[in-house]
Backbone as CSV, one residue per row, in Angstrom:
resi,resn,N_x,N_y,N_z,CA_x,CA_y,CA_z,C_x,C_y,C_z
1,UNK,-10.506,-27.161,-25.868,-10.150,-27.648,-24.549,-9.791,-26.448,-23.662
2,UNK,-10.286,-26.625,-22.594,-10.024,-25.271,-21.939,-8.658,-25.390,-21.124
3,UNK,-8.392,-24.489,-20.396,-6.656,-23.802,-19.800,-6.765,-24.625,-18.832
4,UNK,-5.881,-25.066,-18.344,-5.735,-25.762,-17.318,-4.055,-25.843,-16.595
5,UNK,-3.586,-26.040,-15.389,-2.863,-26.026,-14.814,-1.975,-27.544,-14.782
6,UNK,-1.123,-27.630,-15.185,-0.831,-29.078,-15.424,-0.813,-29.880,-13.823
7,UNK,-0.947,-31.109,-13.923,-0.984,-31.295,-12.379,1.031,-31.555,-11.455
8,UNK,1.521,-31.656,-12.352,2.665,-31.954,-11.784,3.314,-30.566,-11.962
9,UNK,2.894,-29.322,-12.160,3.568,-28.218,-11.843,2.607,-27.970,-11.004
10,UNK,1.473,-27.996,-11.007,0.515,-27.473,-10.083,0.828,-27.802,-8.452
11,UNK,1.261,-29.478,-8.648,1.739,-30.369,-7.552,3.133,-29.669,-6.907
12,UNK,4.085,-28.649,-7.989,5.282,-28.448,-7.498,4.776,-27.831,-5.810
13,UNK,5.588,-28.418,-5.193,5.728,-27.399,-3.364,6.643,-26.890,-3.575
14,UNK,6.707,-25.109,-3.632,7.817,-24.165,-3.354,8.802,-24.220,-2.876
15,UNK,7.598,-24.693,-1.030,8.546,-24.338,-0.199,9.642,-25.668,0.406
16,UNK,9.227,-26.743,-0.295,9.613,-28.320,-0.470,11.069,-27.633,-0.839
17,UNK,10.923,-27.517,-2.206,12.131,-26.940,-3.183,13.035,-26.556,-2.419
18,UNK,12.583,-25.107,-1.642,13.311,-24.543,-1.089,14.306,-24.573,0.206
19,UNK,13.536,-25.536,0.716,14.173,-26.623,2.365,14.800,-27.519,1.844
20,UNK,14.986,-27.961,0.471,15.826,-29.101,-0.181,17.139,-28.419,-0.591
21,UNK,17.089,-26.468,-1.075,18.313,-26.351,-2.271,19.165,-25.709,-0.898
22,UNK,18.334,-25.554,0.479,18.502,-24.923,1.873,19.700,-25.842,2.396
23,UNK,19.193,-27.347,2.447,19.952,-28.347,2.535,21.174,-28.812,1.467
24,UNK,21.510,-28.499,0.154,21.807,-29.026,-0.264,23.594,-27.775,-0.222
25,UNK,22.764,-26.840,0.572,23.888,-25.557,0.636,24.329,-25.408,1.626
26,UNK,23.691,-25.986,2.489,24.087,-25.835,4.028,23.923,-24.651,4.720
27,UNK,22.657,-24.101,4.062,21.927,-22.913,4.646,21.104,-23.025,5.912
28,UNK,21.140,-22.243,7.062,19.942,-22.698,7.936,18.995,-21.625,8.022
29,UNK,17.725,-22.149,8.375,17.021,-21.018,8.116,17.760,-19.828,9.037
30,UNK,18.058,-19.683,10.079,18.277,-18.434,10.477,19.299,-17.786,9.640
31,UNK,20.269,-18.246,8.856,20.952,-17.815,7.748,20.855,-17.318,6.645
32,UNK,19.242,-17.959,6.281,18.547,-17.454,4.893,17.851,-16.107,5.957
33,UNK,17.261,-16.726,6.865,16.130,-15.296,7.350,17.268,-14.007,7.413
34,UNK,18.635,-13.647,7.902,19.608,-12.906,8.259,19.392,-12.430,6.893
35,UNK,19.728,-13.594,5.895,20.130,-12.701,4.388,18.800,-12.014,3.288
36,UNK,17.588,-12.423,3.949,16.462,-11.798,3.181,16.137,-11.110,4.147
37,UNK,16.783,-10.458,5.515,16.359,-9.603,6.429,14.438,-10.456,6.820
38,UNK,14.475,-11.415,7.389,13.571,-11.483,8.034,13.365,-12.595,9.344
39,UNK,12.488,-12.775,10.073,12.600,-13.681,11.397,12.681,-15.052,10.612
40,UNK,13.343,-16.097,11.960,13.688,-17.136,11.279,12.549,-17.665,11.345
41,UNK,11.153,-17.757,12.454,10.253,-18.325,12.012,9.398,-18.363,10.741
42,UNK,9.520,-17.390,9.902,8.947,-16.791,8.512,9.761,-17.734,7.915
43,UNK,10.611,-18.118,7.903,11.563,-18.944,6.840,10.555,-20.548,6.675
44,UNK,10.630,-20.990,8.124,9.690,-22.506,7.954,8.043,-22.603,7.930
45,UNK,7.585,-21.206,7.596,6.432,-20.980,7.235,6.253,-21.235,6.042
46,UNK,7.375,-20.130,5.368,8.014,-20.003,3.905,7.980,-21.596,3.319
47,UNK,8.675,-22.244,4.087,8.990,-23.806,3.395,7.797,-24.455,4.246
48,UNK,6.844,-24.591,4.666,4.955,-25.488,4.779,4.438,-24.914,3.736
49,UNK,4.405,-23.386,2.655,3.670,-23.151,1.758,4.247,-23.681,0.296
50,UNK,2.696,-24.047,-0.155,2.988,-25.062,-1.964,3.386,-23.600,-2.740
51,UNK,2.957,-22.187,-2.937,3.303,-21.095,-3.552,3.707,-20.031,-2.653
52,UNK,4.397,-18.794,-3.330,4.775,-17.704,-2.611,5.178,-17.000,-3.757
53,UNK,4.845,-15.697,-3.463,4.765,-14.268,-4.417,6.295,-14.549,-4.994
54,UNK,6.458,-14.177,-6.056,7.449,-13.322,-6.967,8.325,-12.872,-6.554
55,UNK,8.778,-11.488,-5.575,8.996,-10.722,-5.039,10.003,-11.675,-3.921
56,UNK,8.998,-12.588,-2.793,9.501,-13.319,-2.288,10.578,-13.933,-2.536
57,UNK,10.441,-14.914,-3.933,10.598,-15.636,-4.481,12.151,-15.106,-5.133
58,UNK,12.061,-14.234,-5.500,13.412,-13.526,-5.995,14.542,-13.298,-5.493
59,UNK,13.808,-12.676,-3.967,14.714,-12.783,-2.902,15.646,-13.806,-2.431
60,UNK,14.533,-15.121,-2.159,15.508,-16.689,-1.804,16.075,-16.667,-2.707
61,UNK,15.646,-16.479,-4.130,16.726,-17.099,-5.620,17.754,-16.674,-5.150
62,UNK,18.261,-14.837,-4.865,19.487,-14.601,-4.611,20.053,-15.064,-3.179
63,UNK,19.587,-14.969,-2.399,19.839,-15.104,-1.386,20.959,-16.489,-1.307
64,UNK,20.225,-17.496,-1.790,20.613,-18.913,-2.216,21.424,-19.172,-3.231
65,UNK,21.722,-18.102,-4.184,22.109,-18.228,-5.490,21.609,-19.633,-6.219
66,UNK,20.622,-19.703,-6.476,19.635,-20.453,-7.039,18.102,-20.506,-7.889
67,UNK,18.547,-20.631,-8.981,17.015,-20.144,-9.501,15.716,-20.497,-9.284
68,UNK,14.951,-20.395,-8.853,13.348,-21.504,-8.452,12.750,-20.820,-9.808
69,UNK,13.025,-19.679,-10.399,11.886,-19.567,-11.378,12.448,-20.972,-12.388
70,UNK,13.783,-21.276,-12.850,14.411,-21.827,-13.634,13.438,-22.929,-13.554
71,UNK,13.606,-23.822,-12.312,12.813,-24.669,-11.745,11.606,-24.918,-12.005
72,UNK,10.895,-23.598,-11.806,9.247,-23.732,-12.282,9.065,-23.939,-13.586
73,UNK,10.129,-23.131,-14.303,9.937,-23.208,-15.874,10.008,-24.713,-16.048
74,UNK,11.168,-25.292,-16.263,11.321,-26.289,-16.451,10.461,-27.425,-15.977
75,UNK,10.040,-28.031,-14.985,8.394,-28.555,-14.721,7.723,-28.231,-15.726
76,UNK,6.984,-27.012,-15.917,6.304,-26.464,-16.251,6.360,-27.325,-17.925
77,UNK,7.628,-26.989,-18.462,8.107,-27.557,-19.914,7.787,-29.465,-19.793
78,UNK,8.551,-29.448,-18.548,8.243,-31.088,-19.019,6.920,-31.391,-18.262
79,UNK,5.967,-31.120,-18.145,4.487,-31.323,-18.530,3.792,-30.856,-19.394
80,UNK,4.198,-29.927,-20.088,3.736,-29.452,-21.538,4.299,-31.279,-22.161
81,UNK,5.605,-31.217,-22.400,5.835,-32.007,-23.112,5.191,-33.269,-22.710
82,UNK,4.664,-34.096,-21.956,4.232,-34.837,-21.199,2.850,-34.883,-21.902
83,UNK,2.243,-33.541,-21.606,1.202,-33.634,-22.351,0.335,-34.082,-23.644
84,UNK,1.296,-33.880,-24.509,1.066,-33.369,-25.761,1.792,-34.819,-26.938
């Protein structure tokens, strides 16, 4: 059987995630953009995209004190398990 991308991690939206853990902290974007040093319009760009680099990605984690890789993993696990 060949490699495949499971569909409900595949389905995860990043930037969904990220306008949700935004809200759930009472972050606004111009607050996150201040603390990853960038414009606030980049922030709700950031949250319309389904992926975003690593690098990026590391940044919001701290920024937010929040893990998204944790996040991905975990999806990731319960569609393995789902799978199988």
């Amino acid at each position: 059987m060949p490699w495949r991308i499971p569909k409900s991690v595949y389905g995860m939206h990043i930037g969904n995630q990220i306008k949700e853990i935004m809200a759930q902290k009472g972050v606004s974007a111009s607050e996150l953009a201040r603390r990853i040093h960038c414009d606030r319009t980049h922030i709700y760009k950031i949250q319309a995209k389904e992926a975003i680099d690593t690098f990026l990605l590391t940044r919001i984690s701290l920024a937010l004190d929040h893990d998204f890789f944790s996040d991905l993993s975990n999806s990731l696990s319960d569609s393995l398990s789902r799978d199988n």
